[in-house]
C-alpha positions in Angstrom: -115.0 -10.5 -63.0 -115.6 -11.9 -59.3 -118.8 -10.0 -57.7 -116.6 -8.5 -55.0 -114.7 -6.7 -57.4 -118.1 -5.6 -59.3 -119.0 -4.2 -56.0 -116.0 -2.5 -55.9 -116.3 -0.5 -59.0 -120.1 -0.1 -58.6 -119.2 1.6 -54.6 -116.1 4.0 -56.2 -119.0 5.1 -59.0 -121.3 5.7 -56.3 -118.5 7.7 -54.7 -117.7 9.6 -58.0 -121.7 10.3 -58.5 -121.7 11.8 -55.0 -118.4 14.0 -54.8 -120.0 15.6 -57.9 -123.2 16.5 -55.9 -121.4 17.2 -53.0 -118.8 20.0 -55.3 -122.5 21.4 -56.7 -123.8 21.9 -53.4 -120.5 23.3 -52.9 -119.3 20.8 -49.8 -116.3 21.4 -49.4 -115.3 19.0 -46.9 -117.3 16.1 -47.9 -115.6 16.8 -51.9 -112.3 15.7 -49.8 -113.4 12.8 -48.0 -115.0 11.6 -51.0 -112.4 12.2 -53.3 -110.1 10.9 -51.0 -111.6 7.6 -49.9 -112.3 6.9 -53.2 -108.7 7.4 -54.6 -107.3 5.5 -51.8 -109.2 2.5 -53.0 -108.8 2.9 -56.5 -107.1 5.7 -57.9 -107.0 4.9 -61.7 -111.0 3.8 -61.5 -111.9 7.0 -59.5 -110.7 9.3 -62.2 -112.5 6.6 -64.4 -115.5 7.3 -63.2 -115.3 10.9 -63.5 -114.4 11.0 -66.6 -116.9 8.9 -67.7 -119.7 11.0 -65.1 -118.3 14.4 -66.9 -118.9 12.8 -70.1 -122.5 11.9 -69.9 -122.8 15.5 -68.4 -121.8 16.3 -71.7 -123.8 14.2 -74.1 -126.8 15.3 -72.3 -126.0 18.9 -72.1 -125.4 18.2 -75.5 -128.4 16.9 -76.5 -130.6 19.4 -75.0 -128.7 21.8 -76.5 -129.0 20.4 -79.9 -125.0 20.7 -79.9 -122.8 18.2 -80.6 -120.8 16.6 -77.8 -117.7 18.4 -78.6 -119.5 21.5 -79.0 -120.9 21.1 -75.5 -117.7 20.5 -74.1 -115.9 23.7 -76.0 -118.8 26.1 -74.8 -118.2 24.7 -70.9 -114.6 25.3 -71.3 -114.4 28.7 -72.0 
């Protein structure tokens, strides 16, 4: 994989880390540009990224818990 593209996917996972802060802090506006720069550029490796950001959010939760992952995700979806 050329670097360029490394950097790519390493600036849309940045992008992915920071919508999530921005929706906890409840930023409305900067979710949007975000989210929206972000799909622009990439869509399939945006939602990628969350996914795979929502599912260590989920192993750790998880393992604090003393849950199993799918346990974890059942109890935040309810």
């Amino acid at each position: 994989m050329p670097s360029s593209e490394r950097k790519d996917q390493a600036n849309l996972r940045s992008a992915a880390v920071e919508a999530v802060a921005a929706y906890l802090a409840d930023e409305d506006a900067d979710i949007y540009n975000l989210t929206d720069a972000a799909v622009r550029q990439d869509a399939l490796l945006a939602a990628l990224n969350l996914v795979a950001l929502a599912a260590a959010a989920v192993t750790a939760l998880a393992e604090a818990t003393g849950r199993t992952p799918h346990e974890a995700l059942r109890s935040i979806d309810r």
